[in-house]
C-alpha positions in Angstrom: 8.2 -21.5 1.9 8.0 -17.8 1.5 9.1 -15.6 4.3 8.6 -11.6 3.7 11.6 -9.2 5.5 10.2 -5.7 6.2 13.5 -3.6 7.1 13.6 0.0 8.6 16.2 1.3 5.6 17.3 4.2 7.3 18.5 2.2 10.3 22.1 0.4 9.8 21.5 -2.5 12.5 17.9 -3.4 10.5 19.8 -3.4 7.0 22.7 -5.6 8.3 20.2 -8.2 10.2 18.3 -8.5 6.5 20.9 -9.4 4.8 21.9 -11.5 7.3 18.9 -13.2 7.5 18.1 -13.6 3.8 21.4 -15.0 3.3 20.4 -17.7 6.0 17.3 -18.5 4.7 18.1 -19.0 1.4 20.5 -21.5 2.2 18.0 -23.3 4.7 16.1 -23.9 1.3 13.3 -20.6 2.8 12.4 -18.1 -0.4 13.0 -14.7 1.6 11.2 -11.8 -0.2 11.2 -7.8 0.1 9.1 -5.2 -1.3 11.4 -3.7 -4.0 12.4 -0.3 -2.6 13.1 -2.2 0.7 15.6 -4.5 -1.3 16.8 -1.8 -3.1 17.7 0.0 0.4 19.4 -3.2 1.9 21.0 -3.8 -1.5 19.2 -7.0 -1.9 17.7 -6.0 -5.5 17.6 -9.8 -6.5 14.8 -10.5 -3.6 12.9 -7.4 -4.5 9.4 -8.0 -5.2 5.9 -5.8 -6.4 3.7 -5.3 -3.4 0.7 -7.4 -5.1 3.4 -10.2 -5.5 3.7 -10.9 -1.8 0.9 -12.9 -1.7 0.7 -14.9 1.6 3.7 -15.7 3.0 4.6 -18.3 5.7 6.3 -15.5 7.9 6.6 -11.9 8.5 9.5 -10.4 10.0 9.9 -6.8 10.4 13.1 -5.5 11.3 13.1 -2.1 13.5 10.7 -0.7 15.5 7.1 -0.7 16.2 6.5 1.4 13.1 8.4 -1.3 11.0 6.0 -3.7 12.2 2.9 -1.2 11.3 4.6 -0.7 7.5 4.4 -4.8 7.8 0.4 -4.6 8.9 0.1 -2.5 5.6 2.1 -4.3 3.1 0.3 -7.9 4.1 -3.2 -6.1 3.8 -6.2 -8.3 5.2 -3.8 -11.4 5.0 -3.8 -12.8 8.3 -0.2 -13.9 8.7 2.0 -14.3 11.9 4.8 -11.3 12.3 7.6 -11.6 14.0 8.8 -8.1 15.3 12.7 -7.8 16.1 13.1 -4.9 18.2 16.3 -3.1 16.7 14.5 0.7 17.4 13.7 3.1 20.1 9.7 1.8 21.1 9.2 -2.3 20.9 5.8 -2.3 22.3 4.3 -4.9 19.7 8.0 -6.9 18.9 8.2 -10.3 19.4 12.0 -10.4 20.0 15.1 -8.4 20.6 18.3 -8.2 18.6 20.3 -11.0 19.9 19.9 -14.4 17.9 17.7 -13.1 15.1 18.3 -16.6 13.3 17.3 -18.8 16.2 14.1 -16.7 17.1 13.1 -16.6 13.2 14.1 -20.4 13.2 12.1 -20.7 16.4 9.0 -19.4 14.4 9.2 -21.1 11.3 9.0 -24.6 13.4 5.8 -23.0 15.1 7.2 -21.7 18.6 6.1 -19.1 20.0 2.6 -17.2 21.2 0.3 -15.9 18.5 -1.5 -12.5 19.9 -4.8 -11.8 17.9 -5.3 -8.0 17.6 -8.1 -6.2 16.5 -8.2 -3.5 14.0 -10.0 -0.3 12.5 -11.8 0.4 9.5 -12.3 3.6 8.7 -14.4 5.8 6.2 -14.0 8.6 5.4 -17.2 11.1 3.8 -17.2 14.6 2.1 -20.2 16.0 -0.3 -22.5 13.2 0.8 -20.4 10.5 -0.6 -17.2 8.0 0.6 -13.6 9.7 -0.6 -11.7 7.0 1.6 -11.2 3.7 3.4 -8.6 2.8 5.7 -7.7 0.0 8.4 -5.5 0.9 11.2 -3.4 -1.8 13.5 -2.8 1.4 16.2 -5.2 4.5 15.5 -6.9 7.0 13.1 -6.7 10.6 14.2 -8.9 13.2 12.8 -7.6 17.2 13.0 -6.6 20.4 11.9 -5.2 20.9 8.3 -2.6 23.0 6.6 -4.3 26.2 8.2 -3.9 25.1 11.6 -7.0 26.5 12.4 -9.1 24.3 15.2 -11.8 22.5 14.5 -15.5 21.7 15.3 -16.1 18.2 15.9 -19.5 16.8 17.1 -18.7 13.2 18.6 -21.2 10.5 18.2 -21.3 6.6 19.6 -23.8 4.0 17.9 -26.0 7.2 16.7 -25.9 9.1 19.8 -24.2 12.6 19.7 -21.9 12.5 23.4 -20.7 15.7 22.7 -19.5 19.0 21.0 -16.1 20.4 21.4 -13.6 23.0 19.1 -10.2 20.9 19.4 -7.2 20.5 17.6 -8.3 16.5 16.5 -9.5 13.3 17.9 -7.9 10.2 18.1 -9.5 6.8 18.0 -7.2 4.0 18.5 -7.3 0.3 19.3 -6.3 -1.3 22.8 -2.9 -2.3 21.1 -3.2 1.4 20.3 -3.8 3.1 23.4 0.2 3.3 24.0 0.5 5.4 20.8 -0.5 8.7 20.3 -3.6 8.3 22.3 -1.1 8.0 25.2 0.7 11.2 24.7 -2.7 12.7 23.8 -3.5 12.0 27.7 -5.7 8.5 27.0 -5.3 5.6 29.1 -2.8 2.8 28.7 -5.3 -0.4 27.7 -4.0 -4.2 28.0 -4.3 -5.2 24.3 -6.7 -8.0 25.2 -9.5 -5.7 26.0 -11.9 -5.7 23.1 -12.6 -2.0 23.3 -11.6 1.6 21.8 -10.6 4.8 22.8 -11.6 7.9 21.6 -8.9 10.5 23.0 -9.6 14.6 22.2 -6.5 16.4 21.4 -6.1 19.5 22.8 -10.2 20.7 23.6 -10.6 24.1 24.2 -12.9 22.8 26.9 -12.7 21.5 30.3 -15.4 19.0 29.7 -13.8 16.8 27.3 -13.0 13.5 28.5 -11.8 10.3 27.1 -14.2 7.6 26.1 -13.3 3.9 26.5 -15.9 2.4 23.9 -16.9 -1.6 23.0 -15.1 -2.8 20.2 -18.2 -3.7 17.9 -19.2 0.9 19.0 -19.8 2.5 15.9 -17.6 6.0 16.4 -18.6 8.9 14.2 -16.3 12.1 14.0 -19.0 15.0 12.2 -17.5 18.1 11.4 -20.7 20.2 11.2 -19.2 23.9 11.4 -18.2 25.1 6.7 -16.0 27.4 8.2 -14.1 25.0 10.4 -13.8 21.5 8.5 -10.2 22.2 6.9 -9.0 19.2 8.4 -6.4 16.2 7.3 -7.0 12.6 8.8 -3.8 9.7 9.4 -3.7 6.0 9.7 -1.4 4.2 11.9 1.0 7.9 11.7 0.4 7.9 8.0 -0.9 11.1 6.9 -3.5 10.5 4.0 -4.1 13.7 1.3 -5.8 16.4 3.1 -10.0 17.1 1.9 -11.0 20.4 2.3 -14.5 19.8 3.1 -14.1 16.1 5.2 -17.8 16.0 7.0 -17.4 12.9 8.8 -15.1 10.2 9.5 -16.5 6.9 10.7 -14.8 4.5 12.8 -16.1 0.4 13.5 -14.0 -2.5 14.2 -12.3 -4.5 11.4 -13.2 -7.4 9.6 -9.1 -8.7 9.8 -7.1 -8.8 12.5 -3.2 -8.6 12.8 -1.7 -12.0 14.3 1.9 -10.6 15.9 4.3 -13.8 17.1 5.8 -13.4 20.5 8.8 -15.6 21.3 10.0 -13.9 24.4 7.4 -14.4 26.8 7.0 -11.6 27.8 4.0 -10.1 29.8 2.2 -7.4 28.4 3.1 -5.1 31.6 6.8 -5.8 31.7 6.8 -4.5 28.4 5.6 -1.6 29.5 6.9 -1.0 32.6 10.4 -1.6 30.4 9.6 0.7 27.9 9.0 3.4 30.3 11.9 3.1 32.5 13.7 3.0 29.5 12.1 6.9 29.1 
């Protein structure tokens, strides 16, 4: 059985656990896999793998923080496979598991322990001159705002077709409820138990007191217009990914997606503990 290792290269403690761990499960007859410049990173060159020869493995474990387990998200695609998070960074809101026994938690999951959370996700369009330029799915959040000028922008916010309202911002972030504790959080949003089937759409920085965030149902259709020529210079990013900046974006449309992410939890934790200990952790 295939098991994929997703490492943060540039942190020591994830490289050393995934060679630890792929030394393991080779011996425990498991075919561990990386992308290739992971491997190459964890000097582990003879595991390395293409991207479209990951296929669908039996596990996922991502080694670092949550962003490692959002790189995961990307690299598996619509492929709805269980990953383990090890939490060996700063933020372990979506891990599954701290540092200590890595083998024994991945062991754990391999002989089906554990709680499998279903999270939703984003897909997003993206228009400009009438026609579709790009599509995206986000585990976390799309945020639409101001591009290499730095000039604000007009946005005219819309919900299943009706317009809720106009502001002149620096962006707008739409994120998931397994979101919410992203940027939509330091972006003032609320913090949203990841079992609510919802959305929120979070203004950054209006240059309006009427601005307000908008907890929406998850099957909403959100559309971001940017109506003003002279104010549409604007860049959009997926799950902290910046995508390459259109000149001329005039809408970016946001619905549920068709795959969810399945993230294995093995230390049974409650959703709040997690964040009341990330927060006390500051």
């Amino acid at each position: 059985m295939r098991v994929l290792l997703v490492p943060n290269p540039a942190n020591p403690a994830a490289v050393a656990s995934t060679a630890d761990l792929a030394a393991w499960l080779t011996t425990t007859g498991f075919e561990p896999v990386l992308t290739a410049d992971d491997a190459s990173g964890c000097d582990l060159e003879a595991l390395g793998v293409s991207p479209r020869e990951i296929g669908e493995p039996t596990l996922v474990v991502a080694l670092g923080g949550d962003g490692t387990i959002l790189k995961a998200v990307h690299l598996l695609g619509p492929v709805e496979v269980p990953i383990l998070g090890v939490n060996l960074g700063r933020l372990g809101f979506m891990a599954g598991t701290g540092a200590e026994h890595i083998r024994e938690a991945v062991a754990a999951a391999l002989a089906g322990e554990g709680r499998v959370e279903r999270r939703s996700t984003l897909a997003v369009t993206v228009q400009m001159d009438g026609r579709v330029v790009g599509r995206h799915r986000a585990l976390n959040e799309v945020y639409v705002g101001r591009g290499a000028s730095m000039r604000v922008i007009d946005i005219e916010l819309m919900v299943n077709g009706i317009l809720i309202s106009r502001m002149r911002c620096d962006g707008i972030v739409t994120a998931t409820a397994t979101g919410s504790t992203a940027y939509a959080l330091s972006a003032g949003g609320p913090i949203v138990s990841p079992d609510v089937p919802c959305a929120v759409v979070v203004p950054v920085a209006p240059h309006t007191i009427a601005a307000r965030t908008i907890v929406v149902n998850a099957s909403d259709r959100v559309e971001i217009h940017l109506p003003n020529p002279q104010r549409r210079e604007a860049c959009v990013s997926v799950d902290g990914k910046l995508e390459p900046c259109r000149r001329d974006i005039e809408s970016v449309t946001v619905v549920r997606g068709e795959h969810d992410v399945l993230l294995l939890k093995l230390d049974g934790r409650d959703f709040y503990e997690v964040v009341r200990a990330e927060f006390l952790r500051g």
